[in-house]
C-alpha positions, 0 to 999 in steps of 0.5 A: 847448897851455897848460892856459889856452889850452884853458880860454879856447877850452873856455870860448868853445865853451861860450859860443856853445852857451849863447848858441845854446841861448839863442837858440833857447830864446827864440825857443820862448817868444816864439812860444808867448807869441804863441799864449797872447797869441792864447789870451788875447785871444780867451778874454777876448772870448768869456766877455765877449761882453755888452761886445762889439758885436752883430756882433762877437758874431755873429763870435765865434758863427761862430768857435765853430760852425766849430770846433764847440765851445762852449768858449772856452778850448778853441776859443780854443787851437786858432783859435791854432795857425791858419795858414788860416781860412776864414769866408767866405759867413757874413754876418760884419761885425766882423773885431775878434775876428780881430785877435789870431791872427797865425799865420794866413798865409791868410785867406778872408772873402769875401761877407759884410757887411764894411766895416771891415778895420782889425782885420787891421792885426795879421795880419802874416803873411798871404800870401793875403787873399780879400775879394770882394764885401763893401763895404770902401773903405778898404784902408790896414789892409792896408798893413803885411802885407809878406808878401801874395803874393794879394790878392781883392777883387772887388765892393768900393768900393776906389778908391785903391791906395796901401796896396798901394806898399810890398807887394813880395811882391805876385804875385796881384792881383784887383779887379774891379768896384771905383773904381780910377782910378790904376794909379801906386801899383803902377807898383813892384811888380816881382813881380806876374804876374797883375792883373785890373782889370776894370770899373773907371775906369781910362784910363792903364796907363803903370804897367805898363811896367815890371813885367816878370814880368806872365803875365796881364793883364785890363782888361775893361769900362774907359776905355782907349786906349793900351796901349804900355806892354805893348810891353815885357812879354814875358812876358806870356801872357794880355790881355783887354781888351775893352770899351775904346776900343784901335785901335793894336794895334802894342805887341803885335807883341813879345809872342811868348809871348801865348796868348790875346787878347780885345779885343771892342769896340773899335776896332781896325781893322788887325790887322797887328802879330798877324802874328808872334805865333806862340804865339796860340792864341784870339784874341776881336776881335768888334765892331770894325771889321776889314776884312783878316784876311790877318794871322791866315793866319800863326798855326799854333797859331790854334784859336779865332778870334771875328771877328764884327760886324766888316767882313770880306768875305773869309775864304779865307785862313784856310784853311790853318790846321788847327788851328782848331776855331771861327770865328766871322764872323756878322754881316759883310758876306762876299761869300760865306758858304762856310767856309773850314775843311776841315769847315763845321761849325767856322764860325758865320754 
């Protein structure tokens, strides 16, 4: 080999060492840049708290008295090295001196006084977000965090879903007790496993239909009918739904995973589709208006069965399931009050 063309490779294996220790130089700086960028912002808003508002002041206190240490520069430093902070239950309403630590990956401000979420625009790398019971209507501060992965927001004001289309890392999503009406901006989210949309105005969930990684689904306390859209779902472990307005029970009849069914109040009155959900362990069907329970005979794995107030005379062909530990059937016009179970003590008159 010439002495040039070992000078030219010699020199083309030089170059991509330098460009790689380059590269990872650079990468070095730009993540400390970020944590001294971090260090800097809150350094500056903790020695200048007179221009702050008074409840940004009041967050910055609370920052120090969790790191226990009334110096800024010292807390400002390690609050930027923070991956998981938790200022929940401490009456904090300004989440600006939050804005500049984008490390943190967990957040938890759950019961406090918040409104405006706006400062957690910046907080791009967060994967868990917990914000129940706060006051905050206005979720489009979250709408750039491509990374959530669970998301908490029980007893807020939320009534649009929007911000959340484009977060496709989405696996967790809990809010309860908020103004959701429209289910359509999640309809894409092809990651979820578990949603809780418990009291709220919700009447179409046709935005289920094709997220077929759903393990758990709970719809409590809402204003809905028809659940074909679950038909499809067979992944799905886990629905509870009760205080709605269901009676076709058919789009669960595929569901061979289901595990546990709540569907109290409601008006259901045939329960045939059941019959084949072999994995059912618990089964909640009390306040409708159910007359034959023979469906519920081929269920091996039954152990808890609530079938009370509903219209059931006869319960004699439950008596082959062995594995149940409570029946409830009070409050039902039996022809006879005799326990169908080997020991009486398991039924509830």
């Amino acid at each position: 080999m010439s002495s040039f063309k070992k000078f030219l490779i010699s020199s083309r294996i030089f170059q991509f060492l330098f460009g790689l220790l380059f590269f990872l130089i650079l990468s070095k700086t730009w993540l400390n840049h970020t944590s001294v960028n971090a260090t800097t912002a809150f350094t500056e808003l903790c020695l200048n708290q007179e221009r702050l508002s008074e409840e940004a002041q009041y967050t910055v206190s609370i920052l120090l008295e969790k790191a226990r240490n009334a110096d800024c520069e010292i807390v400002a430093r390690h609050l930027a090295q923070l991956d998981k902070l938790d200022l929940s239950a401490t009456e904090i309403k300004d989440l600006t001196p939050l804005s500049s630590f984008q490390k943190i990956t967990e957040l938890y401000i759950a019961d406090n006084q918040i409104i405006d979420i706006t400062p957690l625009s910046y907080l791009k790398r967060i994967e868990k977000l917990e914000l129940s019971n706060n006051s905050i209507s206005d979720i489009s501060p979250l709408a750039n965090m491509k990374k959530l992965e669970t998301l908490w927001m029980w007893n807020n004001q939320v009534s649009s879903l929007k911000p959340l289309a484009k977060l496709k890392n989405l696996t967790h999503l809990y809010l309860p007790n908020n103004k959701i009406v429209n289910l359509r901006p999640i309809a894409f989210l092809k990651n979820l496993e578990a949603i809780i949309f418990d009291n709220n105005q919700i009447t179409d969930i046709s935005a289920l239909s094709l997220l077929d990684k759903l393990i758990g689904v709970s719809l409590m306390k809402n204003k809905i009918e028809d659940i074909s859209s679950l038909e499809n779902l067979e992944n799905l472990k886990v629905f509870i739904a009760p205080d709605n307005r269901i009676n076709d029970l058919s789009p669960l009849e595929k569901l061979s995973q289901l595990n546990l069914l709540i569907l109290d109040n409601n008006l259901v009155k045939d329960i045939r589709p059941l019959s084949n959900l072999l994995n059912l362990e618990k089964v909640h069907l009390s306040h409708n208006t159910i007359v034959d329970i023979t469906p519920l005979s081929f269920l091996p794995k039954l152990s808890y069965i609530q079938l009370n107030n509903n219209r059931i005379k006869d319960t004699s062909s439950l008596k082959n399931l062995t594995q149940v530990t409570h029946l409830n059937i009070a409050n039902n016009p039996l022809n006879y009050l005799n326990c169908p179970m080997e020991t009486d003590s398991i039924c509830r008159f």
